[in-house]
Structure formats: structure tokens, C-alpha cells
Residue, then its C-alpha position, 0 to 999 in steps of 0.5 A: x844767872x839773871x832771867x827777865x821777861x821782854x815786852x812779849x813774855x818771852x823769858x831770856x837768861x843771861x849771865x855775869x860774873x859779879x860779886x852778889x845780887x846787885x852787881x849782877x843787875x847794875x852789869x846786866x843794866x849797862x850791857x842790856x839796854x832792854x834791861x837798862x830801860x825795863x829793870x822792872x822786867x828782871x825776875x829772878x837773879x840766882x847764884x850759881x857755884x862751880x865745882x872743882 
């Protein structure tokens, strides 16, 4: 789960299957091109785990 906050601090969440932490930002970056111009803008990345 990837969170970010757009140019009017309104906080969005978003979430990849990726490997770890920078995989998740380099996908986010391709398919959000707000985020692709702002990666400045990510504020937390956090991995969560599925049960069986």
C-alpha cells in the first residue's frame, strides 16, 4: 500500500503487488502520473501480508 498527498493535501491510497518497497514506487510512478511528476509527494509505503 502506497499513501501520497496530491497538491491540496488530500491523502490518497493506492496498492501494487511488488517485491519490497522500491518496486512499489517505480509501478505506482509508471501507472500515476501525478506521482510520476511528484514522487516527492509519497508519504508512506507499507507492506501488508495475507493470511491463509
Amino acid at each position: 500500500m502506497l499513501s501520497y498527498k496530491d497538491s491540496t493535501n488530500k491523502t490518497y491510497e493506492v496498492g501494487f503487488y511488488a517485491r519490497d518497497a522500491y518496486d512499489c514506487l517505480m509501478l505506482a510512478r509508471e501507472f500515476n502520473s501525478y506521482l510520476h511528476d511528484n514522487p516527492g509527494s509519497v508519504i508512506r509505503i507499507q507492506q501488508k501480508f495475507f493470511g491463509n
